[in-house]
C-alpha positions as CSV (number, residue, x, y, z in Angstrom):
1,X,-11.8,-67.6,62.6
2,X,-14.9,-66.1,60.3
3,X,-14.2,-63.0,59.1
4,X,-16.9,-60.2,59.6
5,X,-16.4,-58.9,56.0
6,X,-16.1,-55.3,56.4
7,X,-13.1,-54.5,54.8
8,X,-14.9,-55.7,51.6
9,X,-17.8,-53.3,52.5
10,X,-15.0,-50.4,52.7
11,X,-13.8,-51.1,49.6
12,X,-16.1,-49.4,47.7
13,X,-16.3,-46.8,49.8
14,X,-12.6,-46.6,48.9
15,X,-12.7,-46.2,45.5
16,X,-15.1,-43.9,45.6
17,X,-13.1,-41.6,47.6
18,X,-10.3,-41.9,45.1
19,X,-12.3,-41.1,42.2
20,X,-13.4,-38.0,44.1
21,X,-10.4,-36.9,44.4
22,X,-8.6,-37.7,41.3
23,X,-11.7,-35.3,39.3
24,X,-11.0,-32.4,41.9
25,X,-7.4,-32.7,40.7
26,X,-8.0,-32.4,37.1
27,X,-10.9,-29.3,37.5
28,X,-8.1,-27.6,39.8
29,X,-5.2,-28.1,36.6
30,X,-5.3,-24.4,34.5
31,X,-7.1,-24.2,31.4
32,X,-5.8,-25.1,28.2
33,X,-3.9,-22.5,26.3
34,X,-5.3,-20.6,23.5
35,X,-5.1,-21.9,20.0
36,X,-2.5,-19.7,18.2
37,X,-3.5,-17.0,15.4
38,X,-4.1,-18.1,12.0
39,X,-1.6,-17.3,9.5
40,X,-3.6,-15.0,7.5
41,X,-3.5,-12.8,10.7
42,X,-0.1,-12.0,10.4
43,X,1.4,-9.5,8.4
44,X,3.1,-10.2,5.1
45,X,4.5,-8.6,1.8
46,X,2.8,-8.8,-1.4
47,X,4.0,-11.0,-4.4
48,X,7.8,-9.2,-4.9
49,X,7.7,-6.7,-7.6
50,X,10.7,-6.7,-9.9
51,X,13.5,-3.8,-9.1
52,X,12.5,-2.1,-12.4
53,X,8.5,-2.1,-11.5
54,X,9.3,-0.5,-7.5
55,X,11.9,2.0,-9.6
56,X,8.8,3.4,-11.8
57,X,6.4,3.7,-8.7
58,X,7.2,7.4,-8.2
59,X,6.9,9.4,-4.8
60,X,4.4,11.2,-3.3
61,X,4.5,14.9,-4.7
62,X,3.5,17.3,-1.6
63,X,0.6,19.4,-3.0
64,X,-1.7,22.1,-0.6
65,X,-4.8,20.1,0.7
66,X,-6.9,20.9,3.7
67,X,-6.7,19.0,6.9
68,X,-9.6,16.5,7.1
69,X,-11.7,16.0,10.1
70,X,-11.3,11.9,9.6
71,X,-7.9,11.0,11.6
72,X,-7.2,14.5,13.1
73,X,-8.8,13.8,16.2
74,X,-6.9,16.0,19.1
75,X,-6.1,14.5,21.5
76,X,-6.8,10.6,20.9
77,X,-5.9,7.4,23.1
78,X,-4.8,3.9,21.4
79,X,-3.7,1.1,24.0
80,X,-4.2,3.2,27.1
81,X,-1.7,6.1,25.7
82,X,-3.2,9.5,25.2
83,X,-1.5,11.2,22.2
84,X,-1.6,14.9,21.3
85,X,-1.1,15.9,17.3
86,X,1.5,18.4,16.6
87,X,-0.6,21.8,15.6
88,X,1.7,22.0,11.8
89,X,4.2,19.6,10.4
90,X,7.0,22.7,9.7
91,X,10.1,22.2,11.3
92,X,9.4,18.5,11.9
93,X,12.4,16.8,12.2
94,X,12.9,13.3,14.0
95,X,15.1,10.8,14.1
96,X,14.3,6.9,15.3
97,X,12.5,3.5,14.3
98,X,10.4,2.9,10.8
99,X,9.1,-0.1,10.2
100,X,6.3,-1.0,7.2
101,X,2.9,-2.4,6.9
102,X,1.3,-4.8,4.5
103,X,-1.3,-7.4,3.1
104,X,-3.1,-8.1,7.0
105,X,-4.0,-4.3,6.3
106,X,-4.1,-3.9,2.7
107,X,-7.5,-2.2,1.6
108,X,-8.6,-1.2,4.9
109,X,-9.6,2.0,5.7
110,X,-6.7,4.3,6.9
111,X,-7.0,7.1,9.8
112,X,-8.5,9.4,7.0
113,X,-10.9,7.3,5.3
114,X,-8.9,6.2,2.4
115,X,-7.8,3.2,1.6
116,X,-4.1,1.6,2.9
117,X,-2.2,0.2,-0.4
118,X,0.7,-1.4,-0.1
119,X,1.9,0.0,-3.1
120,X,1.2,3.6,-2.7
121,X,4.1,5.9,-1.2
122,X,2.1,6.5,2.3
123,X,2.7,6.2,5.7
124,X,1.3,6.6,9.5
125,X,2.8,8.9,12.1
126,X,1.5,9.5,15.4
127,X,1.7,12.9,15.7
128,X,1.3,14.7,12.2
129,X,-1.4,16.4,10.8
130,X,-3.1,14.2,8.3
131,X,-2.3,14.8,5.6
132,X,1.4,15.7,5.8
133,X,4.5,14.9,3.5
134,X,7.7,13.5,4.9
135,X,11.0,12.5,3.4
136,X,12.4,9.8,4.6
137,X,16.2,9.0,4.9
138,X,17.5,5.4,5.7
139,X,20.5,6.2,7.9
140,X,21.9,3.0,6.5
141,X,22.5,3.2,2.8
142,X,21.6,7.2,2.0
143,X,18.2,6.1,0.0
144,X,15.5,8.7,0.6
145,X,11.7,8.8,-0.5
146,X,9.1,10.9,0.2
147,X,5.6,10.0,1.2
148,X,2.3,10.9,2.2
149,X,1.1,10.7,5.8
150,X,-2.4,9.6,5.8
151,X,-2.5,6.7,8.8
152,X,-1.9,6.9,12.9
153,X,0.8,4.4,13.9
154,X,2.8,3.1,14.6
155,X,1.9,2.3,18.2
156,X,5.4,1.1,19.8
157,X,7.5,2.9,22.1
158,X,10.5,2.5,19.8
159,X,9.0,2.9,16.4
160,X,9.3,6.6,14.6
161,X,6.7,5.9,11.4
162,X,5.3,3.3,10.0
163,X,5.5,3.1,6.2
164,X,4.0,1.2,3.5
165,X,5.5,-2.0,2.0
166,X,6.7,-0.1,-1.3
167,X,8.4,2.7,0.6
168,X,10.2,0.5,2.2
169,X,11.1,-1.6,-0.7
170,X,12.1,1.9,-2.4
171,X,14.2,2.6,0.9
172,X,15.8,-0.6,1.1
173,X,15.1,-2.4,4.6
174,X,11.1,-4.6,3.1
175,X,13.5,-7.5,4.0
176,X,14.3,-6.4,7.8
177,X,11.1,-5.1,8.9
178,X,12.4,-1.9,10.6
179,X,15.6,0.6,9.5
180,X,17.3,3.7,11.7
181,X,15.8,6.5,9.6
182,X,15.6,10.0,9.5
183,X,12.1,12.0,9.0
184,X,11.8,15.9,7.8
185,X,8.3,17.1,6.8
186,X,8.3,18.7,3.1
187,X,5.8,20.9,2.3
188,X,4.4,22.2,-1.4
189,X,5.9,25.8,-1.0
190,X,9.5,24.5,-0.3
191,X,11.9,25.9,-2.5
192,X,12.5,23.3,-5.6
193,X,9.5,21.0,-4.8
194,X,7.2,20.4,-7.6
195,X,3.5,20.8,-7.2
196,X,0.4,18.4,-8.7
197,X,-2.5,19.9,-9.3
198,X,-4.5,16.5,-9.7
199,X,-7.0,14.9,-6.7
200,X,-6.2,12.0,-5.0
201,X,-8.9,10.2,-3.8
202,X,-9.1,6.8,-2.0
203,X,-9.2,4.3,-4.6
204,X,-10.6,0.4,-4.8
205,X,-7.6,-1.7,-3.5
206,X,-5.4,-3.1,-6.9
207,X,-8.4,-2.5,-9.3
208,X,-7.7,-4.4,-12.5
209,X,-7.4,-2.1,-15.3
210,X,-10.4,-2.3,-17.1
211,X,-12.1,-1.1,-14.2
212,X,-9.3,2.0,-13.5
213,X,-10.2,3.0,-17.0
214,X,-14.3,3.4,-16.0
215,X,-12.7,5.6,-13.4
216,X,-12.4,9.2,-16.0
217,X,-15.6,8.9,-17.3
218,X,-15.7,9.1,-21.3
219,X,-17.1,12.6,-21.8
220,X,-14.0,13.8,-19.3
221,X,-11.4,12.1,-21.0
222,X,-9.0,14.5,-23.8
223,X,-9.5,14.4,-27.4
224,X,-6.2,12.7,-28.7
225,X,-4.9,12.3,-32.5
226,X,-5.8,9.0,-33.9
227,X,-3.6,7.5,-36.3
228,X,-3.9,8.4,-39.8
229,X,-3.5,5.8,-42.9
230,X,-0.7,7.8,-44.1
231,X,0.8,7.6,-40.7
232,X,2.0,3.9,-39.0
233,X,4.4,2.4,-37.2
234,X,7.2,1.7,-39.2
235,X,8.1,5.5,-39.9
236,X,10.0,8.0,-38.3
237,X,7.2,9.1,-35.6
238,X,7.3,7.3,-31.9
239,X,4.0,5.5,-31.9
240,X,2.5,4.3,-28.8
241,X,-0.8,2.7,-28.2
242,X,-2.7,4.8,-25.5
243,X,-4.3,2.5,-22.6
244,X,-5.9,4.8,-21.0
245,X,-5.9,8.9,-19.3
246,X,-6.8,9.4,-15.4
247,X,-7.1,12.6,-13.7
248,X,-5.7,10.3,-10.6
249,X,-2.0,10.1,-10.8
250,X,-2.6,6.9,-8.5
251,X,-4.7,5.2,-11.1
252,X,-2.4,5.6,-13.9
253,X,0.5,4.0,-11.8
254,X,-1.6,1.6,-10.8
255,X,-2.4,0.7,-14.5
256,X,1.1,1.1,-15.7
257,X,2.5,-1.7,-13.0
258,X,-0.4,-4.0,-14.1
259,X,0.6,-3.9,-17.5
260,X,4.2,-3.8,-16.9
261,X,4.0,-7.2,-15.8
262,X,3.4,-8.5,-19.4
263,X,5.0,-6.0,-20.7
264,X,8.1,-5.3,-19.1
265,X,10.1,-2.0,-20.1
266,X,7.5,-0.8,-22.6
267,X,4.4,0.7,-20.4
268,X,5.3,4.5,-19.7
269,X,2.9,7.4,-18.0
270,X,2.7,10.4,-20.0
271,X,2.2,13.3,-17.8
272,X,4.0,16.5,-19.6
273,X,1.2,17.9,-21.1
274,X,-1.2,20.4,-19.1
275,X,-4.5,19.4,-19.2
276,X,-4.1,17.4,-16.0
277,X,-4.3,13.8,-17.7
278,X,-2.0,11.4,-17.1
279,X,-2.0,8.9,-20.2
280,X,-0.7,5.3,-20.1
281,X,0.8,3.7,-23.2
282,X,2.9,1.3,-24.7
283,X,5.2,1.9,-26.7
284,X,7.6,3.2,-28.8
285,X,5.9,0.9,-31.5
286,X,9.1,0.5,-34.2
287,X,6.6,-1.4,-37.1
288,X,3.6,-3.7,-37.6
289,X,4.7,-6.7,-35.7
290,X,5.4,-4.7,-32.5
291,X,1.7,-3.2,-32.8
292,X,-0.4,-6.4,-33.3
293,X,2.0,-7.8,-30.6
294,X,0.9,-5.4,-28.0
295,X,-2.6,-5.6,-28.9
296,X,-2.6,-9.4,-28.6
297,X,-1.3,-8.5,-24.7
298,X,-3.8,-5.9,-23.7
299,X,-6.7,-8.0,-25.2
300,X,-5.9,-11.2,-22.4
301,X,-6.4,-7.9,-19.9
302,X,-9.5,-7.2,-21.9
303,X,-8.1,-4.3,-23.1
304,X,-9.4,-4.4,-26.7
305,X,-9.7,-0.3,-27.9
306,X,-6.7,1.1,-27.0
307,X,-5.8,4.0,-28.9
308,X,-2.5,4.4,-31.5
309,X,-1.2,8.2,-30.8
310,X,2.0,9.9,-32.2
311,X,4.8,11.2,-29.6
């Protein structure tokens, strides 16, 4: 019998149909996922500091200062949660969650306008007038430190204060992310707190210290006693050789931790005196070696005039 050929006419047809179908089955499949963050998007520590260079980074010293505009804003709303500031930080007590910032926010702008670094004794609170002093007790191991509230955060249900990487390195738990703390606001007028008179402006993020030392402008900076021929290293006198002296207690730490990385042990901030200068230097210098020694060091930081004072 002929055939009449129409199956092979269908067949096209056919495969046509099936191709239809197969492309409305892949534009029906949900969309691929979403490529995950980078890396530099997530939060990290900075390069570890040695237990001696955290030790020397002292804590924030409550001082009178007027509540600014920047980061007081009453009330405010973060995430769809409206949040009301607490009209004065006496008789703040609270117990709960801290947990610590670093590098993804280093050098950004804080609540206030200043500038977060992770190696200055601050911290973010929700509630607290900005700024405010807290003391901070990890329930864990007893350490305590007091910083500087200047930032809003932390923004979890469970989480108390959120402090910078140093404070808690100082406080123990850098290595955990989050501690059981206790916080207590300190204020300047507290019975045995010590009171700075010196400003403390936002500074550039980790400036290296030949630019911290532009920051005290030459005709500001104190006379100091230069060395005399009669008088060198070698004799009874402590000798030091003088880097540098900031009105900004923040500068000179900053200063002191750059250099104490070359020179370990031998950089020390001189703040007893009452002009309101805080004075880097190296030093005691015990003879002539010791002094060209230190000199060869600050000139690789391009430190090449710094001064040789008497204790």
């Amino acid at each position: 019998m002929r055939s009449t050929g129409r199956p092979r006419r269908l067949a096209p047809l056919l495969a046509l149909l099936l191709h239809a179908l197969l492309l409305a089955a892949c534009s029906s499949r949900a969309p691929a996922p979403e490529p995950a963050a980078p890396r530099g998007d997530i939060d990290s520590a900075p390069q570890a500091l040695k237990e001696h260079q955290v030790a020397a980074i002292p804590d924030a010293v409550p001082r009178h200062e007027v509540r600014t505009r920047a980061g007081n804003a009453n009330p405010y709303t973060v995430l769809g949660k409206t949040y009301h500031l607490l009209p004065d930080s006496r008789g703040y007590r609270e117990v709960g969650v801290a947990s610590w910032y670093g590098m993804k926010f280093h050098g950004r702008p804080t609540a206030n306008g200043e500038r977060y670094d992770v190696f200055g004794m601050t911290a973010a609170h929700r509630t607290l007038p900005i700024p405010s002093y807290v003391r901070v007790t990890n329930l864990a191991n007893g350490r305590s430190v007091v910083v500087r509230v200047n930032d809003r955060g932390p923004f979890h249900d469970n989480r108390i204060i959120d402090l910078s990487w140093v404070a808690a390195r100082k406080l123990g738990f850098a290595d955990r992310g989050t501690a059981r703390v206790e916080v207590v606001a300190v204020h300047a007028d507290d019975p045995g707190t010590p009171v700075l008179q010196y400003a403390q402006p936002a500074a550039p993020a980790s400036p290296a210290p030949q630019q911290q030392a532009a920051a005290t402008p030459a005709s500001a900076a104190p006379a100091e006693a230069a060395a005399s021929p009669d008088d060198a290293p070698g004799t009874r006198r402590s000798w030091y050789l003088q880097v540098g002296a900031y009105r900004d207690y923040t500068v000179a730490q900053r200063v002191h931790l750059e250099l104490d990385a070359d020179l370990p042990g031998q950089v020390s901030i001189d703040s007893a005196r009452d002009d309101g200068f805080h004075r880097v230097r190296v030093g005691p210098l015990g003879d002539d070696s010791s002094l060209q020694r230190v000199r060869a060091v600050l000139a690789t930081r391009q430190i090449s005039s710094p001064m040789l004072v008497r204790d």
